[in-house]
C-alpha positions in Angstrom: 116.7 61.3 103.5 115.7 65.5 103.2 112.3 66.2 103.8 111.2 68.4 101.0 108.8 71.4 102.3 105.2 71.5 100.4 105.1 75.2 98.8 103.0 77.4 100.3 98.9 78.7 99.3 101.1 81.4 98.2 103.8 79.9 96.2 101.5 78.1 94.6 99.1 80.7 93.1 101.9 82.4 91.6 103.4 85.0 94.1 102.7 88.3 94.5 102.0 89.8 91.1 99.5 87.4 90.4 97.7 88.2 93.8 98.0 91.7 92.9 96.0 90.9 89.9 94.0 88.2 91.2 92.5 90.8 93.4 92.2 94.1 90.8 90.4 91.4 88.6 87.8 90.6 91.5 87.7 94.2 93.2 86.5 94.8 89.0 84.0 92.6 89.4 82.5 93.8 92.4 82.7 97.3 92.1 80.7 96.5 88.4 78.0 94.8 90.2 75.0 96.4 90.4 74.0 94.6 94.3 77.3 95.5 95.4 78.8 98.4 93.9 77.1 100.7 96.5 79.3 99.4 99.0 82.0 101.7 97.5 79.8 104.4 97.2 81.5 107.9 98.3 85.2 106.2 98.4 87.9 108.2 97.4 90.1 107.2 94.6 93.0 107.3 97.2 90.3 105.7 99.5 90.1 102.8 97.3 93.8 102.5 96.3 94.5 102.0 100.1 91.7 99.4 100.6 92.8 97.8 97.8 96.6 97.6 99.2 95.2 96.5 102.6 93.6 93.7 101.0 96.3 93.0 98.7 98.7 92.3 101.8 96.1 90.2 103.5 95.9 88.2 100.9 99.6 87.5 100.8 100.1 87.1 103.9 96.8 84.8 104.9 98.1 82.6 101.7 101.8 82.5 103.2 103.5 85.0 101.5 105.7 87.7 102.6 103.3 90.5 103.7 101.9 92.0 106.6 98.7 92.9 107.1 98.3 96.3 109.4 94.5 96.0 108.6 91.7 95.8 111.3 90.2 92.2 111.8 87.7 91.2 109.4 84.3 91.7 112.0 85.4 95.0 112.9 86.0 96.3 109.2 82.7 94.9 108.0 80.7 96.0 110.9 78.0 98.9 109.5 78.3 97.5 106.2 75.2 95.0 106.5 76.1 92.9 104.4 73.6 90.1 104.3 73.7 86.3 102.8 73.1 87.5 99.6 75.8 90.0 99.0 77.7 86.8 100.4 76.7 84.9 97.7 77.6 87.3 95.0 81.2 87.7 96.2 81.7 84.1 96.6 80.9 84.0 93.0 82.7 86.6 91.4 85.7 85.3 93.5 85.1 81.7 91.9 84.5 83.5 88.6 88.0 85.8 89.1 89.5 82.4 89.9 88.4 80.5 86.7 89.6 83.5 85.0 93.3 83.0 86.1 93.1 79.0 85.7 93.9 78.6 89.2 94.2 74.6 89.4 91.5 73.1 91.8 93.3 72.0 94.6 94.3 75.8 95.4 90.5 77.2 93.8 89.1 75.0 96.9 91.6 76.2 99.2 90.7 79.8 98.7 87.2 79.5 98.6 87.6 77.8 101.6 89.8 80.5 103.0 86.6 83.0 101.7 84.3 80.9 103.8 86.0 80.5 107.1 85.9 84.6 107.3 81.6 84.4 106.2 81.1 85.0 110.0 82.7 88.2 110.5 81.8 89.6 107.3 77.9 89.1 107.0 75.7 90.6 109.6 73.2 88.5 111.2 69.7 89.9 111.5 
C-alpha cells in the first residue's frame, strides 16, 4: 500500500503566484494604515521592492515551497523598529483580513496565523 504525502502549507495556498499576491495585498494594507504606514517612512521605491521580495521568499519557503530566504532573522530585522502590542494587533488583522480576501479555507487561515504568531517574539519589542 503507497503512502500518499500530505501537500505542503505551500501547495495548498496555491503556490507561488498566489503568495506573491497574498503578500502585495497585505503589504497594501499596511502601508495604508495610518498606525503603521510610518514604518515605511523614507523607504525607497527600490527599498521597498527588495523588502517586499525578501518577504515574498520567506513566505515560500517558511510555507514549504521552493525558495530561499537570504534575509536576516526576524529579531534582528525588527530590532529599532519598536513595534509594540498594538502595531502587533493591527498586522495580525490585516493579515486575517488579506486572508478572507483570498478565501483561504480555515484549516490553512489557522495555520498561517499561527505561523504569524510563533514569530510575535522577535518582532514586538518588549518595554
Amino acid at each position: 500500500m503507497a503512502v500518499v504525502a500530505e501537500k505542503s502549507l505551500y501547495e495548498r495556498l496555491g503556490g507561488y503566484d498566489v503568495l506573491c499576491a497574498a503578500t502585495d495585498d497585505l503589504l497594501t494594507r499596511l502601508q495604508a494604515d495610518p498606525q503603521l504606514k510610518g514604518y515605511w517612512k523614507g523607504a525607497s521605491n527600490d527599498n521597498r521592492r527588495k523588502a517586499r521580495q525578501l518577504i515574498v521568499d520567506f513566505m515560500v519557503e517558511s510555507a514549504g515551497g521552493p525558495a530561499y530566504y537570504s534575509g536576516r532573522d526576524m529579531k534582528r530585522s525588527h530590532a529599532g523598529m519598536g513595534i509594540g502590542e498594538g502595531d502587533w494587533a493591527l498586522f495580525m488583522r490585516h493579515a486575517a483580513a488579506t486572508l478572507d480576501h483570498f478565501e483561504v479555507p480555515a484549516r490553512e487561515r489557522e495555520e498561517v496565523l499561527g505561523f504569524f504568531t510563533s514569530l510575535k517574539g522577535d518582532v514586538i519589542e518588549q518595554p
